[in-house]
TORKOL-4160 file (C-alpha; in steps of 0.2 Angstrom, whole numbers, padded with zeros to 4 digits, m for minus):
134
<pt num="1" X="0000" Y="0000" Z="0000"/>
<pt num="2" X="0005" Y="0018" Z="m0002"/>
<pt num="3" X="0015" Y="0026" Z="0010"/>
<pt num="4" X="0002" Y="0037" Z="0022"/>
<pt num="5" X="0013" Y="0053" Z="0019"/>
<pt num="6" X="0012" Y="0053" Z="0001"/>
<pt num="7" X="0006" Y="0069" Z="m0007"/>
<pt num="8" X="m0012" Y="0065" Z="m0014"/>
<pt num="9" X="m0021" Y="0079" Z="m0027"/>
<pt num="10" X="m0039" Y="0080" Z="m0027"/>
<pt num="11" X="m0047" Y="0084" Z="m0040"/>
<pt num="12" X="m0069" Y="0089" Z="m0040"/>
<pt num="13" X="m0078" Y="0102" Z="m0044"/>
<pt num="14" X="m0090" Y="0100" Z="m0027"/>
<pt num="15" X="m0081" Y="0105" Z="m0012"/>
<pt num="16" X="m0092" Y="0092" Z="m0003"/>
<pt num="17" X="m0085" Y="0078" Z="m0013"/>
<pt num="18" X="m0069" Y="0085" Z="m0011"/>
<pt num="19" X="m0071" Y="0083" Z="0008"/>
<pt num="20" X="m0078" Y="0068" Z="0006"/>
<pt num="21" X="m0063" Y="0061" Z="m0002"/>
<pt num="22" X="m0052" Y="0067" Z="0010"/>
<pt num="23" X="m0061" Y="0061" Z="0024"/>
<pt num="24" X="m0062" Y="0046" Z="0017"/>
<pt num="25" X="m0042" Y="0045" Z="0013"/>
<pt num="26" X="m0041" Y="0054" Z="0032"/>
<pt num="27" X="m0047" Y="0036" Z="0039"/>
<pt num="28" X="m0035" Y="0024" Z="0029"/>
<pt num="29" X="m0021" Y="0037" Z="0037"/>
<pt num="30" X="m0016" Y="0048" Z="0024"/>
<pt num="31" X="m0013" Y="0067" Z="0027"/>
<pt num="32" X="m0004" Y="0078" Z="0013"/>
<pt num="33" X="m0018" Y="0084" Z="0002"/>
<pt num="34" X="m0021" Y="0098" Z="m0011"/>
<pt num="35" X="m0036" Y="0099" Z="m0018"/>
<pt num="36" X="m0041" Y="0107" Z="m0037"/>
<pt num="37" X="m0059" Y="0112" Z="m0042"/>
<pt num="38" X="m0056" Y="0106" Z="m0060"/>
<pt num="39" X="m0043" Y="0099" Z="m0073"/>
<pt num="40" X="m0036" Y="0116" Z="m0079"/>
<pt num="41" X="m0032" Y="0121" Z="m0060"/>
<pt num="42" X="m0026" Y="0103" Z="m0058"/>
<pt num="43" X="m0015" Y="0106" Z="m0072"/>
<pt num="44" X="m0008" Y="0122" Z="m0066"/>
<pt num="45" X="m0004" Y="0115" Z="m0047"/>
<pt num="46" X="0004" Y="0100" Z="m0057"/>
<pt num="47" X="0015" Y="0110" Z="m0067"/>
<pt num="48" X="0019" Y="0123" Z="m0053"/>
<pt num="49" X="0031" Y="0112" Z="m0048"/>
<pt num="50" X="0029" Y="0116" Z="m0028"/>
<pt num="51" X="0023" Y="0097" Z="m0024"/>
<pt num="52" X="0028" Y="0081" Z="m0032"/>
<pt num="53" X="0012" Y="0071" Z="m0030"/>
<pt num="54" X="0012" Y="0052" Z="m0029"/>
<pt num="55" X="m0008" Y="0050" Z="m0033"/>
<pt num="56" X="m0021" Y="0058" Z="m0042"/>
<pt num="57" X="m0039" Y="0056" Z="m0036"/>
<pt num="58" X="m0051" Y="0066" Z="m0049"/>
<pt num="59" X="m0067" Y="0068" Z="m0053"/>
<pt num="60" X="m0074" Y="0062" Z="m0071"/>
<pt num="61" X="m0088" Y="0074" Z="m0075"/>
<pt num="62" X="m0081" Y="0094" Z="m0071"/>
<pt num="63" X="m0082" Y="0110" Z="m0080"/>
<pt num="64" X="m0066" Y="0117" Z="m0089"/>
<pt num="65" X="m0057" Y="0101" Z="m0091"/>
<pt num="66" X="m0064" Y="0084" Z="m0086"/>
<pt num="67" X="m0056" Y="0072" Z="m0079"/>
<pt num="68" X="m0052" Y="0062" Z="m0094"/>
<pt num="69" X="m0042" Y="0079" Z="m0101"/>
<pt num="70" X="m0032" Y="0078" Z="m0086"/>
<pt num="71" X="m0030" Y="0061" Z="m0087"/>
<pt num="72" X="m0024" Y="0061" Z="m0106"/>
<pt num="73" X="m0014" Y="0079" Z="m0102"/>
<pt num="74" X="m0004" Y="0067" Z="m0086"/>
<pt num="75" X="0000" Y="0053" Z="m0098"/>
<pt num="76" X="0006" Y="0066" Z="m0111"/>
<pt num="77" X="0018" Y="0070" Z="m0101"/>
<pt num="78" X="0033" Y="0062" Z="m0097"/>
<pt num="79" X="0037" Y="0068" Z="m0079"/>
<pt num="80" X="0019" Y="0062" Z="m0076"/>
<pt num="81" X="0015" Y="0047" Z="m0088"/>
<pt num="82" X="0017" Y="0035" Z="m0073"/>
<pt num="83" X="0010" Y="0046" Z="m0060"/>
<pt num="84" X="m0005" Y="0034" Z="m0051"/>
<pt num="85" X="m0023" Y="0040" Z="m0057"/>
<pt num="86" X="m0038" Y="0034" Z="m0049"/>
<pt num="87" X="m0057" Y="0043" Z="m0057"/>
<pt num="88" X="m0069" Y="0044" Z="m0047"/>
<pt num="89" X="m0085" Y="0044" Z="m0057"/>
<pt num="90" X="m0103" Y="0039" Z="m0056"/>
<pt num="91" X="m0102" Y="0034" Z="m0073"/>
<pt num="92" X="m0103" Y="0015" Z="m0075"/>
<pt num="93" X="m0104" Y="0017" Z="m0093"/>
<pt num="94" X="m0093" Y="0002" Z="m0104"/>
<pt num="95" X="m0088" Y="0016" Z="m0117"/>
<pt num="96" X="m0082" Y="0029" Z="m0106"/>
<pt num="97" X="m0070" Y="0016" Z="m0097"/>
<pt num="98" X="m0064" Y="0008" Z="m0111"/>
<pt num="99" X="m0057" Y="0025" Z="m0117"/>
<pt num="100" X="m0051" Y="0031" Z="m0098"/>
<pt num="101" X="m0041" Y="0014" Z="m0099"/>
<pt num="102" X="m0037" Y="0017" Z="m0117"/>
<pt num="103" X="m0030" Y="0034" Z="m0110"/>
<pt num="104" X="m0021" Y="0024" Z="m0095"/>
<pt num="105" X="m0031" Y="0025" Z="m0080"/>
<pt num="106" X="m0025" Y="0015" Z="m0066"/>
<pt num="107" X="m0042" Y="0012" Z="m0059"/>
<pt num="108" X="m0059" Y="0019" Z="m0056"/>
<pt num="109" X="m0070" Y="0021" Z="m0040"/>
<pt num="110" X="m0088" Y="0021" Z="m0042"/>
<pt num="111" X="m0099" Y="0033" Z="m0034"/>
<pt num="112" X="m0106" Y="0030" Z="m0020"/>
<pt num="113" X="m0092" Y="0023" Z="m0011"/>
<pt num="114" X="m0085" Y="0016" Z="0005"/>
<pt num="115" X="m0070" Y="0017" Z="0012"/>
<pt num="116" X="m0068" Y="0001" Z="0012"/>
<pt num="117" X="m0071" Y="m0001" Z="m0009"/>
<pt num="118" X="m0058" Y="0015" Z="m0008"/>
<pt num="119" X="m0044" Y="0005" Z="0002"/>
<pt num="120" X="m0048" Y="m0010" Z="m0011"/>
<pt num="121" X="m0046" Y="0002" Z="m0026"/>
<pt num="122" X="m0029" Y="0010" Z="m0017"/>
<pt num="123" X="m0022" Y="m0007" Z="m0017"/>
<pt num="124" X="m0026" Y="m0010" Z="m0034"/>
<pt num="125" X="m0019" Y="0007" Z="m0040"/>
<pt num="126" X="m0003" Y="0004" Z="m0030"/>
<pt num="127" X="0002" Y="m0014" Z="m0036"/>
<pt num="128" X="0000" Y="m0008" Z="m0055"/>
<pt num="129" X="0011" Y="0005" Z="m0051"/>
<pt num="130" X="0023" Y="m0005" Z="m0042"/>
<pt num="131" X="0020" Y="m0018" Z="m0055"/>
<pt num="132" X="0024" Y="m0004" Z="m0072"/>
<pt num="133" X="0039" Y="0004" Z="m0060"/>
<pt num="134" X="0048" Y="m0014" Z="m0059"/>
């Protein structure tokens, strides 16, 4: 599993599943967090170079730039192409994943959630990593 001081992004356009999130990685043991209202402020704080995230937690569906643009923007890039990315959607659709993992998600949550189902997707999202760093 991830290291609990690892420097999570959040990514949602409502502040109440933003809190939500945190709370929820808050009781798994994590504690460095920035959040972004949308992809294009994601982006921003990305490039600022101030924090080297370890994982992404973003929204799907968010004004400005999805999550999917973020998504595609991370893998674009070569200082973040094998940055963890878990989307957080309530979209369940089989098209819309099939392109995210086309685009190189490393795993979706569903809405609503547990924290439980978040621990489950963490450990998933860590082994791929761990698996595409060896």
């Amino acid at each position: 599993m991830f290291a609990k001081d690892i420097n999570i992004l959040v990514v949602d356009d409502m502040n109440t599943m933003r809190k939500i999130v945190k709370n929820s990685l808050r009781k798994l043991g994590f504690v460095n967090f920035n959040e972004a209202v949308n992809g294009v402020e994601a982006w921003k704080i990305l490039n600022s170079g101030d924090i080297k995230f370890d994982l992404i937690v973003s929204d799907w569906n968010m004004p400005k730039m999805t999550g999917l643009e973020l998504l595609k923007k991370v893998r674009g890039e070569e200082v973040f192409k094998s940055l963890p990315f878990l989307m957080v959607t309530a979209e369940g659709e089989q098209e819309q994943i099939k392109e995210a993992i086309g685009a190189g998600v490393s795993n979706f949550l569903l809405k609503p959630f547990t924290p439980d189902s978040f621990q489950k997707k963490l450990e998933l999202v860590y082994k791929k990593h761990n698996q595409n760093a060896a």
